[in-house]
Residue frames as a rotation matrix with the C-alpha (Angstrom) as fourth column:
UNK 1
0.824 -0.566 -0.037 -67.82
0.354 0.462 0.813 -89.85
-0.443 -0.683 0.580 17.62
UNK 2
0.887 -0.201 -0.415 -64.72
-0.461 -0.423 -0.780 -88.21
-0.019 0.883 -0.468 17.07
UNK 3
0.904 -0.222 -0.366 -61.96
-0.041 0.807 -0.589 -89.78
0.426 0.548 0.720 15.53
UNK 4
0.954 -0.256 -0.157 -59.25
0.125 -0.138 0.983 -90.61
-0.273 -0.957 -0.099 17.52
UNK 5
-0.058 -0.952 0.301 -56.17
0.884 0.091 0.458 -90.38
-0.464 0.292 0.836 15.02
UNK 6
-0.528 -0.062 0.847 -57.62
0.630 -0.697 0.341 -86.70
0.569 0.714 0.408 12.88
UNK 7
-0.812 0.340 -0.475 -60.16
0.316 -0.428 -0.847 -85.71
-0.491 -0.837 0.239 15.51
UNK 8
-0.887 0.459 -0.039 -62.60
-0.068 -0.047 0.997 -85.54
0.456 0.887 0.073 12.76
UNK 9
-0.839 0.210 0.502 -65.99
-0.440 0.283 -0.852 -85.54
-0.321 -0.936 -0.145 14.42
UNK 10
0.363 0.836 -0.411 -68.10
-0.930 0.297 -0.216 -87.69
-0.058 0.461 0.886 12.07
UNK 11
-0.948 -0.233 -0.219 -67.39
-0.298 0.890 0.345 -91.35
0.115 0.392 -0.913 11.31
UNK 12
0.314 0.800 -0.512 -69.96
-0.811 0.506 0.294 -93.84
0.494 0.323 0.807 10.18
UNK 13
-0.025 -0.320 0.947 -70.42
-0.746 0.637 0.196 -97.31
-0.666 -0.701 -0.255 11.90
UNK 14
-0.523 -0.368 -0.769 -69.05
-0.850 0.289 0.440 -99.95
0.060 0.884 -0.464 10.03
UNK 15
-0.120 0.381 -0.917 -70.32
0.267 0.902 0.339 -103.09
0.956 -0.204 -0.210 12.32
UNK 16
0.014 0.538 0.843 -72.29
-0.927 -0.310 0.213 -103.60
0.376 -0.784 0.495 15.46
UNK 17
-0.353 -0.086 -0.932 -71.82
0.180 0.971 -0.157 -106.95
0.918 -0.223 -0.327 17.50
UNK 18
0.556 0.500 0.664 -73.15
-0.653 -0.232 0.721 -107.66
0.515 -0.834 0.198 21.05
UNK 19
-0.146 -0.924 -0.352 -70.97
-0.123 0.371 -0.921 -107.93
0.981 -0.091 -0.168 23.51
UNK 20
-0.902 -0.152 0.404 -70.36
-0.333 -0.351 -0.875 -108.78
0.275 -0.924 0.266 27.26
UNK 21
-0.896 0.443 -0.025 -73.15
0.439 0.893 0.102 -111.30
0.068 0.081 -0.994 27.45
UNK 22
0.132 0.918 0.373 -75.82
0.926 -0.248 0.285 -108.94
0.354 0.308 -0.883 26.03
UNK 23
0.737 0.556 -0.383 -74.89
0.666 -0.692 0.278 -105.80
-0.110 -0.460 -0.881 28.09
UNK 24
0.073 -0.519 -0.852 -72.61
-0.172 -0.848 0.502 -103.96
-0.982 0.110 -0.151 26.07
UNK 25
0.909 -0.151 0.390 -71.99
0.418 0.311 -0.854 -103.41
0.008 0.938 0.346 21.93
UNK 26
-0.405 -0.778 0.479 -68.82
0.623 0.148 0.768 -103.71
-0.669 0.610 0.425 19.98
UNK 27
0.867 0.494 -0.070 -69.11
0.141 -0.377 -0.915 -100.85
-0.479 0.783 -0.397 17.03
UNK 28
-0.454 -0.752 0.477 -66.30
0.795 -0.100 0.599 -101.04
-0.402 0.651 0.643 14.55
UNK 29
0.646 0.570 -0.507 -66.46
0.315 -0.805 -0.504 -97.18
-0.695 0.166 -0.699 13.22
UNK 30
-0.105 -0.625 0.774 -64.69
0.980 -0.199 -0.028 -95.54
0.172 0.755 0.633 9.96
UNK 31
-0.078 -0.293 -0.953 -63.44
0.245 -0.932 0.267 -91.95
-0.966 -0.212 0.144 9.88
UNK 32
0.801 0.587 0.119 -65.96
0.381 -0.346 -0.857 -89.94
-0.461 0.732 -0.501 7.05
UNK 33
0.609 -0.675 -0.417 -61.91
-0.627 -0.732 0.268 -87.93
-0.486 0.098 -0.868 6.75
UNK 34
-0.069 -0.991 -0.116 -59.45
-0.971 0.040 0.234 -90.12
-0.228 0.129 -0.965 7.09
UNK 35
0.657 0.434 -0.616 -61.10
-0.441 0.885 0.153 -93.59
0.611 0.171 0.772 6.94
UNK 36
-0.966 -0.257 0.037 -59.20
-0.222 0.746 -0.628 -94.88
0.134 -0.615 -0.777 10.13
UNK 37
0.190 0.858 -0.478 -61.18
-0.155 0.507 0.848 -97.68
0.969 -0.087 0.230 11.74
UNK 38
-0.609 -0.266 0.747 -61.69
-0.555 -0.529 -0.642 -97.59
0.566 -0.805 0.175 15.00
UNK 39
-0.453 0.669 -0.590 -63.60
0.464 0.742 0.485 -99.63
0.762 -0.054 -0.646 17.71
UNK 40
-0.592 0.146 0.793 -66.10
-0.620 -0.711 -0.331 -98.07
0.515 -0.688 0.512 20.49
UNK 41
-0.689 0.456 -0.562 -67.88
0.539 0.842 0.023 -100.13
0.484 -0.287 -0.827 23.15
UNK 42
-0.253 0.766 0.591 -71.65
-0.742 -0.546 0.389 -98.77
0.621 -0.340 0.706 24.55
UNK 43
-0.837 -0.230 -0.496 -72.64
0.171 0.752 -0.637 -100.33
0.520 -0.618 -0.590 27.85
UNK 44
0.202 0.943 -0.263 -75.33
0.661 0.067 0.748 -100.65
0.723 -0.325 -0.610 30.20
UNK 45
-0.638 -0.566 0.522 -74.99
-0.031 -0.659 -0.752 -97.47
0.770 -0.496 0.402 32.91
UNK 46
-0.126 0.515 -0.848 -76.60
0.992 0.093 -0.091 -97.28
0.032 -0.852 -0.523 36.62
UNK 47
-0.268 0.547 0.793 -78.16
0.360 -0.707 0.609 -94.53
0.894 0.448 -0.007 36.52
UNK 48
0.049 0.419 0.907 -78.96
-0.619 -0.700 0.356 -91.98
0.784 -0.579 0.225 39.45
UNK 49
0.344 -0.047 -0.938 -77.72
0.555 0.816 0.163 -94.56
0.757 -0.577 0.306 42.07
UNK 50
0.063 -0.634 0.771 -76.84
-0.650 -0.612 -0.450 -92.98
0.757 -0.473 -0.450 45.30
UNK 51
-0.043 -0.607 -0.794 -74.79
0.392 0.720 -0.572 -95.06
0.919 -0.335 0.207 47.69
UNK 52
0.361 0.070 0.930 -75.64
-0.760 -0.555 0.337 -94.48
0.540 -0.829 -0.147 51.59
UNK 53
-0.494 -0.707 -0.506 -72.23
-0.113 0.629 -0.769 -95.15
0.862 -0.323 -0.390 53.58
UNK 54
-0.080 0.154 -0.985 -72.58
0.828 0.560 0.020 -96.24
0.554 -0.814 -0.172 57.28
UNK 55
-0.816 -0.097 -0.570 -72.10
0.479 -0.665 -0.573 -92.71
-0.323 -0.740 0.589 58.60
UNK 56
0.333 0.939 -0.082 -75.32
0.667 -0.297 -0.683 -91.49
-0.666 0.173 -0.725 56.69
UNK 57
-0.261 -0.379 -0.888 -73.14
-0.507 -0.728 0.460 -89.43
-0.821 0.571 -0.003 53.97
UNK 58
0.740 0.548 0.389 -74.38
0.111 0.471 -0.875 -90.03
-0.663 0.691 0.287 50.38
UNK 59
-0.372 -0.464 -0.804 -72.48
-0.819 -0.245 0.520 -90.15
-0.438 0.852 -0.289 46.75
UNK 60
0.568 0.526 -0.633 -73.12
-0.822 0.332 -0.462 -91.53
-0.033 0.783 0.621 43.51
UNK 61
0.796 -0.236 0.558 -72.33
0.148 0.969 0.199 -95.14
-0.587 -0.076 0.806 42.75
UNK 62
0.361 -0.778 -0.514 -69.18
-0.824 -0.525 0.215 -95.53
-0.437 0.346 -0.830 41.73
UNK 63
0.979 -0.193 -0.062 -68.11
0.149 0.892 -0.428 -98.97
0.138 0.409 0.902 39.42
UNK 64
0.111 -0.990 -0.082 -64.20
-0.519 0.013 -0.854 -98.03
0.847 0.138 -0.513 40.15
UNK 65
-0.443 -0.437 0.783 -64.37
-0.896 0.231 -0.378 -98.51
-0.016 -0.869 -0.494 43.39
UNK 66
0.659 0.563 0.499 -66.28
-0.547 0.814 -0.195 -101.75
-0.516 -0.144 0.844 43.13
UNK 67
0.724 -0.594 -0.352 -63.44
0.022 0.529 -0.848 -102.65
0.690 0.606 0.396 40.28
UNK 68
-0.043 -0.859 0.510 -60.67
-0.820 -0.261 -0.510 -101.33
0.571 -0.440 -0.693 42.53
UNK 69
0.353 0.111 0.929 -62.15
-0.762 0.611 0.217 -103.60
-0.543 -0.784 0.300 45.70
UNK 70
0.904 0.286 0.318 -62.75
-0.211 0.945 -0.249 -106.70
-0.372 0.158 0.915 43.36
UNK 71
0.535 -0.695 -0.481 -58.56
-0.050 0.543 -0.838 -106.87
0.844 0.472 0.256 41.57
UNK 72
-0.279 -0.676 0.682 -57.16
-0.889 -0.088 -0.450 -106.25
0.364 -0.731 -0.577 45.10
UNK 73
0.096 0.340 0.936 -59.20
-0.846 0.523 -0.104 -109.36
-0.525 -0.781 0.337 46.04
UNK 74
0.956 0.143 0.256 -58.55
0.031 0.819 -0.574 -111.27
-0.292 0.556 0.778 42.87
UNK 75
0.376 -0.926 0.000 -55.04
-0.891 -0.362 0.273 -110.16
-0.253 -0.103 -0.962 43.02
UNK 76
-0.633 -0.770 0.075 -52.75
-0.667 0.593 0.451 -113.47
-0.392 0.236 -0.889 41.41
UNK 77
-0.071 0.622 0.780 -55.72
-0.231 0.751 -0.619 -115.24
-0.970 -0.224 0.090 40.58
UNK 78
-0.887 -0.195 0.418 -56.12
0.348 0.310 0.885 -117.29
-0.302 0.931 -0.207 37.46
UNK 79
0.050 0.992 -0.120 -58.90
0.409 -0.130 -0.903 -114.99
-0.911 -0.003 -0.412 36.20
UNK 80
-0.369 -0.121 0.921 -59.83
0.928 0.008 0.373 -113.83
-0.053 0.993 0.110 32.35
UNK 81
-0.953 0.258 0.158 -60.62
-0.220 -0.949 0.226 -110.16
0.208 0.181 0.961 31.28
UNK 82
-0.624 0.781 -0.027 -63.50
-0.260 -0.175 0.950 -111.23
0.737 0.599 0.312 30.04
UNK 83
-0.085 0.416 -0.906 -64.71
0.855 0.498 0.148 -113.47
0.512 -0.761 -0.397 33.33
UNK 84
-0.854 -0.225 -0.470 -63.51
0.468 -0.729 -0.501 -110.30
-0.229 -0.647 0.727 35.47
UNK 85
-0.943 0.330 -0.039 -66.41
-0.234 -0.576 0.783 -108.73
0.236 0.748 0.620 33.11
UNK 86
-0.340 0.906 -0.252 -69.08
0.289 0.356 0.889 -110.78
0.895 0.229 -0.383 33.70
UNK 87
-0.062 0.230 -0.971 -68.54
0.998 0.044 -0.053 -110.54
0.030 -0.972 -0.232 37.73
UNK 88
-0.970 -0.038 -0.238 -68.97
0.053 -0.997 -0.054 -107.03
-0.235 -0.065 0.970 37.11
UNK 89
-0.665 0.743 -0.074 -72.09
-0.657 -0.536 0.530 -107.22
0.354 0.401 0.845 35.54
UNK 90
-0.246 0.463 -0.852 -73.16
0.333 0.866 0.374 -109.91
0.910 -0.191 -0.367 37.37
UNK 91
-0.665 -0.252 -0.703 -73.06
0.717 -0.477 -0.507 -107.18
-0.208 -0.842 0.499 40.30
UNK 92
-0.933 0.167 -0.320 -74.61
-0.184 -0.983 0.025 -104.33
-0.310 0.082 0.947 38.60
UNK 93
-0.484 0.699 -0.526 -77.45
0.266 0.690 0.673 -106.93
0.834 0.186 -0.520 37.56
UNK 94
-0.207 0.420 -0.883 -78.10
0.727 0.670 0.148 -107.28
0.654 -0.612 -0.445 41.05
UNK 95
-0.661 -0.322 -0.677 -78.19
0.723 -0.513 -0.463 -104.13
-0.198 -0.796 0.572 41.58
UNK 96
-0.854 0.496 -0.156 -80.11
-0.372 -0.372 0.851 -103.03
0.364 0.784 0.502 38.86
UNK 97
-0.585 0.475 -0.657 -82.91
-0.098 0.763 0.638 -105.62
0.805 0.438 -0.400 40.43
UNK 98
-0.785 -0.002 -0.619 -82.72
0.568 -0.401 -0.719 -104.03
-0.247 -0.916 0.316 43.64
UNK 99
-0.007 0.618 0.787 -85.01
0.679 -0.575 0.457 -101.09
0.735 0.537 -0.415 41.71
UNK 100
0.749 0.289 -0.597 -84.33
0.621 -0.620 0.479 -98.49
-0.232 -0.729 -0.644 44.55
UNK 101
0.708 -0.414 0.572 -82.32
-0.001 -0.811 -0.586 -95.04
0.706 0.414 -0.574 43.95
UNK 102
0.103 -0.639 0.762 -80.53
-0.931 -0.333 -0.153 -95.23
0.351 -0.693 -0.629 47.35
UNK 103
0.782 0.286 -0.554 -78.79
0.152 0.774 0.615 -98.22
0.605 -0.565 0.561 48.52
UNK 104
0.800 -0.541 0.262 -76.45
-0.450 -0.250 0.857 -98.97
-0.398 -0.803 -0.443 51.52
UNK 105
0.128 -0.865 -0.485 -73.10
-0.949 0.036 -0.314 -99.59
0.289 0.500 -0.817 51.26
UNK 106
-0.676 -0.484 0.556 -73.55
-0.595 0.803 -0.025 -102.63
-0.435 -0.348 -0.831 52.89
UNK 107
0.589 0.755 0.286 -75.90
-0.369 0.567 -0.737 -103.75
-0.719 0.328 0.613 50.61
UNK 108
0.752 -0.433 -0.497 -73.80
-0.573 -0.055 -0.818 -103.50
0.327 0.900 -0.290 47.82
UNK 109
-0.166 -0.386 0.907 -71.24
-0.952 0.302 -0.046 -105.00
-0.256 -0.871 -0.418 50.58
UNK 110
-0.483 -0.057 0.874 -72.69
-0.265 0.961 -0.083 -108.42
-0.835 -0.271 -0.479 50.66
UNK 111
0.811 0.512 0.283 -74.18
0.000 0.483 -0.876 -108.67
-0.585 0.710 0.391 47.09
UNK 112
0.521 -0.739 -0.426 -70.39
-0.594 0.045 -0.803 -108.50
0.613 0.672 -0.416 45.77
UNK 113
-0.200 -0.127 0.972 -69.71
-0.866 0.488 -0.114 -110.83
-0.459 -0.864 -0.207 48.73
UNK 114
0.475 0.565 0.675 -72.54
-0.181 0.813 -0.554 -113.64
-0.861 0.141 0.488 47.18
UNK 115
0.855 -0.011 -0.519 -71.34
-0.507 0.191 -0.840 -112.93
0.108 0.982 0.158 43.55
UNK 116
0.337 -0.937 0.092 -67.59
-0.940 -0.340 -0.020 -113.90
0.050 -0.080 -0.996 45.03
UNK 117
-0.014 0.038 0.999 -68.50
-0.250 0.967 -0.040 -116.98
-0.968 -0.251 -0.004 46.78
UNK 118
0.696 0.511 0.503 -69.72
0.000 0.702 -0.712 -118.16
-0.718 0.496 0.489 43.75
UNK 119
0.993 -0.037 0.114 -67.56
0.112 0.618 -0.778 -117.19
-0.042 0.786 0.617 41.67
UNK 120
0.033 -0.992 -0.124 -63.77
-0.159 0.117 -0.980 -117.56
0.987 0.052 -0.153 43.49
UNK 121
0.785 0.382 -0.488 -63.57
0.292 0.466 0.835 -118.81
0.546 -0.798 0.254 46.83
UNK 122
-0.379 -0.836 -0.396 -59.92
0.925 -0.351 -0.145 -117.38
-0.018 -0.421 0.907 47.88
UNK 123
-0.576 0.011 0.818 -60.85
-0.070 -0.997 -0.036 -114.00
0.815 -0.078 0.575 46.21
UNK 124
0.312 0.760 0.571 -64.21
-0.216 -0.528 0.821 -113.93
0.925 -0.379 0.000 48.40
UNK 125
0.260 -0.413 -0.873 -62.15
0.956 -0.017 0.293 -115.11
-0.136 -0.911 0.390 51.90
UNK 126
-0.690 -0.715 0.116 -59.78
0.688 -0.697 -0.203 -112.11
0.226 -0.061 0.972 50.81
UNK 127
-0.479 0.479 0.736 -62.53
0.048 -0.823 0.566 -109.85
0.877 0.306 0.371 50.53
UNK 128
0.583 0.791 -0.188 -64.57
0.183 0.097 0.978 -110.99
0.792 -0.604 -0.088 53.23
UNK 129
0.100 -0.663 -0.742 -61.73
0.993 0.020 0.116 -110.32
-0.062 -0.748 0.661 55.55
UNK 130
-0.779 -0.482 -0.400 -61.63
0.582 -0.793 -0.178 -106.80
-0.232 -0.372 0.899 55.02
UNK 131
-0.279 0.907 0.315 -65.33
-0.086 -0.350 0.933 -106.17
0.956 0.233 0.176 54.08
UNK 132
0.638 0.770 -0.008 -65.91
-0.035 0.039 0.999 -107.73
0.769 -0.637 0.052 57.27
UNK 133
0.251 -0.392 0.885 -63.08
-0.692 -0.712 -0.119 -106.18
0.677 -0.583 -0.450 59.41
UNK 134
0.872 -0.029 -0.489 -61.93
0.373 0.686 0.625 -109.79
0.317 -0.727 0.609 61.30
UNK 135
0.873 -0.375 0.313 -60.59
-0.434 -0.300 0.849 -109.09
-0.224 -0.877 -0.425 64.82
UNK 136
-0.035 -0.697 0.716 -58.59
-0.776 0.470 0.420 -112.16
-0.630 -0.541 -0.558 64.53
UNK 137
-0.745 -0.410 -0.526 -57.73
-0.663 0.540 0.519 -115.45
0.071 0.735 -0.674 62.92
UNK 138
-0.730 0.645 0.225 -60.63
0.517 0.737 -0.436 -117.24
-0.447 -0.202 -0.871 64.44
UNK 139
0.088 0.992 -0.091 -62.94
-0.049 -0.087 -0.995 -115.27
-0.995 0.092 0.041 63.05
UNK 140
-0.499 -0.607 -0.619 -60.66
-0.865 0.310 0.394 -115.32
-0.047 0.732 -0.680 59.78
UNK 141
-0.819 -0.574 0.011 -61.29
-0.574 0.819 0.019 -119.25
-0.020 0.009 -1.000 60.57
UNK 142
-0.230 0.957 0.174 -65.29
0.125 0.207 -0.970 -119.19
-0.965 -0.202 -0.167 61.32
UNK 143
0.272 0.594 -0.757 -66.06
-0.746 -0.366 -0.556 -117.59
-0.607 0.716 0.343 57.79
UNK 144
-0.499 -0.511 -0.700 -63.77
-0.863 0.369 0.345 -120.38
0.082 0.776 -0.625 56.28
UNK 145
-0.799 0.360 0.482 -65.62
0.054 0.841 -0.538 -123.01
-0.599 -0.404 -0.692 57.97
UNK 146
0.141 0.955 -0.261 -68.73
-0.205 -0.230 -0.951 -121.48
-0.968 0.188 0.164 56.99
UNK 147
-0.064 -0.273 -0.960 -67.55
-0.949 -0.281 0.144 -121.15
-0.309 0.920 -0.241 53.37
UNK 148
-0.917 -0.396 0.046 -66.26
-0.398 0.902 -0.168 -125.29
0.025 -0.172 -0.985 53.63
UNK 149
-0.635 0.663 0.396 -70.07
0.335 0.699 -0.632 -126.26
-0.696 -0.268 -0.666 54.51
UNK 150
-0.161 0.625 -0.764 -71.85
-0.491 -0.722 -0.487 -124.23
-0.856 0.297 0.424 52.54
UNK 151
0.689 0.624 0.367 -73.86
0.059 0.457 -0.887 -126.03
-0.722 0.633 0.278 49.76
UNK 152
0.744 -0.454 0.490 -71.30
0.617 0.184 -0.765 -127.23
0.257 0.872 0.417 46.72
UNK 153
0.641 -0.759 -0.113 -68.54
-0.674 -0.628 0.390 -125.83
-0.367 -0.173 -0.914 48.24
UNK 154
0.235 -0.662 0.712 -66.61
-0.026 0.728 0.685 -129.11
-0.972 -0.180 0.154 47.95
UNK 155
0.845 0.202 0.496 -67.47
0.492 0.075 -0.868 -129.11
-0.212 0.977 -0.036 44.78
UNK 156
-0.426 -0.902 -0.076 -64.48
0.494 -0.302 0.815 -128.17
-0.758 0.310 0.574 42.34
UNK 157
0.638 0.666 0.386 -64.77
0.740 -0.391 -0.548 -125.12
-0.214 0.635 -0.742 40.72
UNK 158
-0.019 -0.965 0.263 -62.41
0.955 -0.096 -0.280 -123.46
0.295 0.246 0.923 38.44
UNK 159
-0.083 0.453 -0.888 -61.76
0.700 -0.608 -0.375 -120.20
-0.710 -0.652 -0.266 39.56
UNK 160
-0.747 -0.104 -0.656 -63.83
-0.249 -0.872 0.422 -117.45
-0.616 0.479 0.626 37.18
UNK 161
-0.677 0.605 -0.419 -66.20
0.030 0.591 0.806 -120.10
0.735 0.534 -0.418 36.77
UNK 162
-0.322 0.609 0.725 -69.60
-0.924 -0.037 -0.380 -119.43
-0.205 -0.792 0.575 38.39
UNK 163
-0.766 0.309 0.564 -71.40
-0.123 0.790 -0.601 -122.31
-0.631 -0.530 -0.567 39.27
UNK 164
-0.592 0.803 -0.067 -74.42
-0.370 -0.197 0.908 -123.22
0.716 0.562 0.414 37.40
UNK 165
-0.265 0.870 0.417 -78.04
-0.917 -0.361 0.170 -123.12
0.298 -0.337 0.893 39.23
């Protein structure tokens, strides 16, 4: 790894922590040159995913756009780096579990949809409006309904806080 203050391209690792509830490390690294210290973070990667949109055109999963979608939909919310984190990998989980090279975009679609519900209920209205293209305010008003009955909705839950099982 090279060093990001000499460009040195050795350094030793100083410490190793797990991070990101198991699916990423923390490595605190020293520079063999200069002895800056430095931190790098190794993560789980999706591998060879290809993403088939609606018109039949393919491309490789893409986690920006899945980050992009999810701050435009958590936009003002009261939400923590670290929470923002988990609902990321709490996606790529479920995608990972899927076990197929090609999925649809509307798969992915409605399995950041489920993770939303659960964990923010504004973000996932926001989203679901423009994942799911409403005509109008009634239908704007059906998904809220739906949302309103739906098992432990009533329930208070902070938002960035999934539910527990």
């Amino acid at each position: 790894m090279r060093c990001p203050v000499c460009n040195y391209e050795d350094s030793k690792v100083v410490d190793s922590r797990v991070a990101s509830e198991g699916l990423s490390i923390r490595r605190r690294r020293e520079c063999l040159k200069c002895a800056f210290r430095f931190s790098t973070y190794e993560e789980v990667e999706i591998l060879d995913l290809t993403v088939v949109k609606r018109d039949g055109r393919k491309e490789s999963y893409s986690r920006e756009k899945i980050v992009k979608g999810l701050k435009r939909a958590l936009e003002k919310r009261p939400i923590t780096d670290d929470n923002f984190k988990k609902l990321i990998n709490s996606i790529e989980r479920d995608l990972q579990i899927l076990r197929k090279n090609e999925v649809m975009a509307g798969e992915i679609g409605q399995i950041v949809m489920k993770n939303l519900k659960r964990f923010d209920q504004v973000a996932y209205i926001r989203f679901a409006s423009v994942y799911e293209s409403f005509k109008d305010a009634h239908e704007f008003r059906r998904e809220l309904n739906k949302l309103l009955k739906s098992k432990g909705a009533g329930s208070r839950v902070k938002p960035g806080m999934t539910k527990k099982k």
